[in-house]
C-alpha positions as CSV (number, residue, x, y, z in Angstrom):
1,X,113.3,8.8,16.4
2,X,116.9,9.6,14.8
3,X,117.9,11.8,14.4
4,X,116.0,13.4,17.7
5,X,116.7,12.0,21.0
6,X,113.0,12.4,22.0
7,X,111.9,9.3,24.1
8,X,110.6,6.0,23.3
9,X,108.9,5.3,20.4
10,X,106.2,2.7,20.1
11,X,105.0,1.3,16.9
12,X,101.3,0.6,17.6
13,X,98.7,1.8,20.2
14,X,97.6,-1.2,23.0
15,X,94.7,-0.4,24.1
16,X,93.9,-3.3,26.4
17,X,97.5,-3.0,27.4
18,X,97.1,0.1,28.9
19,X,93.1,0.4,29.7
20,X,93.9,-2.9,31.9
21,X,96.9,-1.1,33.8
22,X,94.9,2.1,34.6
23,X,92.2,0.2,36.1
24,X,94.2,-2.2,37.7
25,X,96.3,0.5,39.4
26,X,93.5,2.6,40.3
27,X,92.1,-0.5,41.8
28,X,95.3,-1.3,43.5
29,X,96.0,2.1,44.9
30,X,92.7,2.4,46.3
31,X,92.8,-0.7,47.8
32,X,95.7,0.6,49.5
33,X,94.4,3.8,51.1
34,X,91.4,2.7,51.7
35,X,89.4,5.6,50.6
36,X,87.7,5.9,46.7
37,X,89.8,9.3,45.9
38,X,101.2,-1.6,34.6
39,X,108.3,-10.1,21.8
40,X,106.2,-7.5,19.7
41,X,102.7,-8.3,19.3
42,X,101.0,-10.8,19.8
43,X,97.4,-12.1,18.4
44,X,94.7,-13.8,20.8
45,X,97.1,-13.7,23.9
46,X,95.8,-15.5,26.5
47,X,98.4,-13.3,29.1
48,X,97.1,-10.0,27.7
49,X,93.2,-11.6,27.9
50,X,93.9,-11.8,31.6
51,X,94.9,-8.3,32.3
52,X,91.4,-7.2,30.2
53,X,89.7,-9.5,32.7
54,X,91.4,-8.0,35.9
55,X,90.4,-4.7,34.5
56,X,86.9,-5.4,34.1
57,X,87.0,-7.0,37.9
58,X,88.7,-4.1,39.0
59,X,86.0,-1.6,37.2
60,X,83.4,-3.7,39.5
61,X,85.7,-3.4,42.7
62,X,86.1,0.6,42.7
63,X,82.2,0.6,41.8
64,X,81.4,-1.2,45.0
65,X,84.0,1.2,47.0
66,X,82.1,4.2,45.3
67,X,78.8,2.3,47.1
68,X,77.2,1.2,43.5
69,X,76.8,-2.2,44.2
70,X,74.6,-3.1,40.9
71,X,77.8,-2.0,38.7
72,X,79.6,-4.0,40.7
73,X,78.1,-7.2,40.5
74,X,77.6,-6.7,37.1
75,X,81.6,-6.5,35.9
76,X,82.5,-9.2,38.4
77,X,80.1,-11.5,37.4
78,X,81.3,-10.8,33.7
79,X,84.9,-11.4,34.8
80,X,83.8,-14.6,36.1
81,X,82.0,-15.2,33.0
82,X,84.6,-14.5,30.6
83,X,87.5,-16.5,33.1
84,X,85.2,-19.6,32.4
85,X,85.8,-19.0,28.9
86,X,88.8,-18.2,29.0
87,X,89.2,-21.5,30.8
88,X,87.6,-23.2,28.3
89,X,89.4,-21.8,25.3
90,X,93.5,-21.6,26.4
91,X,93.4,-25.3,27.6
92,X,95.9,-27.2,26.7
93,X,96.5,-30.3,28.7
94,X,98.4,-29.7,31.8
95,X,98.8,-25.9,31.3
96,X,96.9,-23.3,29.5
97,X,98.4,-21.7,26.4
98,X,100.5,-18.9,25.0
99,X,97.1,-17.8,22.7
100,X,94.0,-19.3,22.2
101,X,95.0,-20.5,18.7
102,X,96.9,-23.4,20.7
103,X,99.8,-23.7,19.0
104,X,101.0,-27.0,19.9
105,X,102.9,-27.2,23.4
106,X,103.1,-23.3,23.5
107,X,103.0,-21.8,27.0
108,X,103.5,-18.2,28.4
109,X,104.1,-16.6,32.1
110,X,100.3,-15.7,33.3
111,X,102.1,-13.0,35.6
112,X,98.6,-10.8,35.0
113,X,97.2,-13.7,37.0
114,X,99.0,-12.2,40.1
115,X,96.6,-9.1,40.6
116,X,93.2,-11.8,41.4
117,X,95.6,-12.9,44.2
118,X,96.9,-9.5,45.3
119,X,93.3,-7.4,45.6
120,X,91.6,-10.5,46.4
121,X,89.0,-10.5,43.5
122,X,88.7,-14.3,43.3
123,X,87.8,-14.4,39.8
124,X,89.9,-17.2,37.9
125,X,89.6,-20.7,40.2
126,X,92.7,-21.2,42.7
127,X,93.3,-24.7,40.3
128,X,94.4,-22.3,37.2
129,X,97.2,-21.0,39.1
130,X,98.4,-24.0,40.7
131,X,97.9,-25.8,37.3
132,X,100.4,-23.0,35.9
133,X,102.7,-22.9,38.6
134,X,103.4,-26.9,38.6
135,X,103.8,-26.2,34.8
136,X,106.4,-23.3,35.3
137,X,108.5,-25.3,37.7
138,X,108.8,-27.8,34.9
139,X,110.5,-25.4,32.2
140,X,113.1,-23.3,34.0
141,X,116.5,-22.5,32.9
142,X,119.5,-21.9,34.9
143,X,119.3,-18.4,35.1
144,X,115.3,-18.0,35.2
145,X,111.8,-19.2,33.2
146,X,111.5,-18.1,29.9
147,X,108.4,-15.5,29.6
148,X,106.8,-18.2,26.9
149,X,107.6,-20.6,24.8
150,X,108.7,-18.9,21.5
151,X,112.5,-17.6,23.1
152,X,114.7,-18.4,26.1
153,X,114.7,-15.1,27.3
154,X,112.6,-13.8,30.2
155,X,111.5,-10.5,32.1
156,X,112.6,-10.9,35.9
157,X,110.0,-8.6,37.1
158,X,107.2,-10.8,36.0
159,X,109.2,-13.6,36.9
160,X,108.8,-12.3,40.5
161,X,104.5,-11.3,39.7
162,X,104.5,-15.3,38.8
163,X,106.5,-16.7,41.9
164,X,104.1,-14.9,43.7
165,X,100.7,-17.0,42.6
166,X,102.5,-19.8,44.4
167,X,100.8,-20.8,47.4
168,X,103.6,-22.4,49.3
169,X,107.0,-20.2,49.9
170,X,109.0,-23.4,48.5
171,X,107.6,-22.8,45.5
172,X,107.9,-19.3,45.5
173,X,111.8,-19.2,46.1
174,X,112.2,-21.5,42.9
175,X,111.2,-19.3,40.9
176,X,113.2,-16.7,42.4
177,X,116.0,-18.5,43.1
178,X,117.2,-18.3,39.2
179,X,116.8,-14.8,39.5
180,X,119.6,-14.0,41.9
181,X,121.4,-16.3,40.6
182,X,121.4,-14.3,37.2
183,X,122.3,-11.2,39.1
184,X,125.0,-12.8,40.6
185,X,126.4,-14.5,37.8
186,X,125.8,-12.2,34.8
187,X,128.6,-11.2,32.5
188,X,126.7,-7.4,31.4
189,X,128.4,-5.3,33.6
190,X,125.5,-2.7,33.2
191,X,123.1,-1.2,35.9
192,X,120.3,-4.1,36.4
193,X,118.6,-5.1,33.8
194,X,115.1,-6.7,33.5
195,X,115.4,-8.7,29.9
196,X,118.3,-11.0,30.4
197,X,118.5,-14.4,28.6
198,X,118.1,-17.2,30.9
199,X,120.7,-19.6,29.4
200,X,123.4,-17.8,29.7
201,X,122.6,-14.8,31.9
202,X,123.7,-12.0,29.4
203,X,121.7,-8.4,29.1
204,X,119.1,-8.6,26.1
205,X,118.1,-4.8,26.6
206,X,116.7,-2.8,29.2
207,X,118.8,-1.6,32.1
208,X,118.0,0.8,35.3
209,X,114.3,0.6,34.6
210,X,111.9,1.6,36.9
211,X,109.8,-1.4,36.1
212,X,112.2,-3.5,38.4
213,X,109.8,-2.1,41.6
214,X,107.4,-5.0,40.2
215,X,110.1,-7.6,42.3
216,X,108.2,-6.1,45.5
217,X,104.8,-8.3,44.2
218,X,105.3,-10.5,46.9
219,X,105.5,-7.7,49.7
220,X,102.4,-6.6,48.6
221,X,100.7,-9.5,47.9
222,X,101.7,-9.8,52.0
223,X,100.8,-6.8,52.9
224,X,97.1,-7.0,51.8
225,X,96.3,-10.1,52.7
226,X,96.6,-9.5,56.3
């Protein structure tokens, strides 16, 4: 905060935020090794409600790894529950919502979507992501799809975590295929940036950020599910 050059400030705490990332790391990492050893806010986000129900799979997964199979089956078969709901409640035609109030027409990226695919927890129906993808390829720009429907600009990492719910590699390179193009084309001469505005390709903030390791997805989506 000025006038000390300190770090990031954030202006509110995000719990689910950042309970859902821890779990789904630690699920992801020990999926991995093999042993038991990530607009402002935004109210009733169907996005963020996905995340909370990865975690709460993810809780269940590590529990089975750890050989308690009761805890297991009792936070997956929640995170089933509550995807049913979820189902239920962020409907909205041929897509499913930006929050559950259903603003009408609103839409958002589902990129959290990506880690049911990745660690193979099979918790949302395949038909949610296909419905989302043929939804997405619908409403791109030149340079990218929009992260939801309230601004034109996008995130490219979580462009790349929602190319990679598609289940054909057509449809997969049409969502990434914006994305280069925006690197190639952009007029911010800056070090890549991850927030760019995908009508015109210019920088909206960010640059250099670490977060840009997310446009692997696809590898590891791969690399797991052989």
């Amino acid at each position: 905060t000025y006038p000390q050059a300190n770090g990031q400030k954030y202006g509110e705490d995000m719990p689910v935020e950042e309970a859902g990332n821890m779990l789904i790391l630690t699920a992801a990492a020990v999926k991995m090794d093999g042993k038991p050893d990530f607009a402002g806010h935004l109210a009733r986000n169907t996005n963020l409600s996905v995340k909370a129900i990865m975690g709460i799979a993810c809780y269940g997964q590590l529990a089975r790894q750890l050989g308690d199979p009761k805890t297991a089956d009792e936070n997956q078969t929640l995170a089933r529950d509550l995807a049913k709901k979820w189902m239920q409640m962020a409907q909205d035609g041929d897509h499913y919502a930006l929050t559950f109030d259903k603003p009408a027409g609103s839409w958002s990226q589902k990129y959290n979507l990506v880690w049911d695919k990745v660690l193979g927890l099979n918790i949302f129906p395949p038909e949610v992501a296909q419905q989302e993808m043929a939804f997405y390829l619908q409403h791109q720009q030149q340079y990218g799809l929009p992260l939801d429907s309230r601004k034109t600009y996008t995130k490219s990492d979580w462009i790349i975590w929602t190319a990679t719910l598609a289940n054909s590699q057509a449809d997969f390179e049409a969502l990434v295929a914006p994305v280069w193009q925006f690197a190639n084309d952009t007029p911010s001469r800056v070090p890549l940036t991850d927030w760019h505005e995908t009508t015109n390709a210019k920088q909206q903030g960010f640059q250099a950020r670490s977060v840009v390791g997310g446009y692997f997805m696809k590898m590891l989506r791969d690399k797991l599910s052989k």
